[in-house]
Phi, psi and omega in degrees: 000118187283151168263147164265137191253138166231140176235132207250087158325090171276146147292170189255106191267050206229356201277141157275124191289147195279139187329153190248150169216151192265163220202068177239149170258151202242143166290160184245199120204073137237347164295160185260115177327318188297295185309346167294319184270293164325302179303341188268337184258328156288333182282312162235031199023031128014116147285162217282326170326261171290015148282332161318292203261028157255307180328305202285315207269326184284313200263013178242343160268347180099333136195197190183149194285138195229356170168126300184036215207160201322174190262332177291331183281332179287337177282295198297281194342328174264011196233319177268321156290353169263025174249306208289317147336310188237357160273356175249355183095008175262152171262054037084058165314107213232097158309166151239177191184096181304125202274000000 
């Protein structure tokens, strides 16, 4: 007489939502406030509104947290603005920062 062996698969209810990270930009003065404002609105698709007033925060606090997001998106996302940064001629400083 064969026995049946069934096997019983728990899922790992244990998941971590993956770490956050702050996305900040620090001011210069050379980038140009027009250029702050594109990257923010081609990168992190921003309206020219509030790109305007993280820009306007950035150059009168020195910087400002400009986003708020898992650490590989926030890493590429800080690696094309500062590729983008630096195909225009800007030193365009851009942290990460584990929220």
């Amino acid at each position: 007489m064969a026995t049946a062996t069934e096997t019983i698969i728990k899922p790992n209810m244990n998941l971590k939502e993956p770490s956050q990270y702050n996305v900040i930009y620090m001011n210069d003065e050379i980038t140009t406030m027009e250029f702050v404002v594109r990257s923010l609105v081609e990168v992190f698709g921003y309206t020219p509104e509030t790109a305007m007033t993280l820009t306007l925060q950035v150059h009168e606090e020195g910087s400002a947290i400009v986003a708020t997001l898992p650490h590989e998106v926030a890493e590429q996302k800080g690696a094309e603005v500062t590729l983008m940064a630096r195909n225009n001629g800007f030193p365009l400083e851009v942290k990460l920062q584990r929220v």
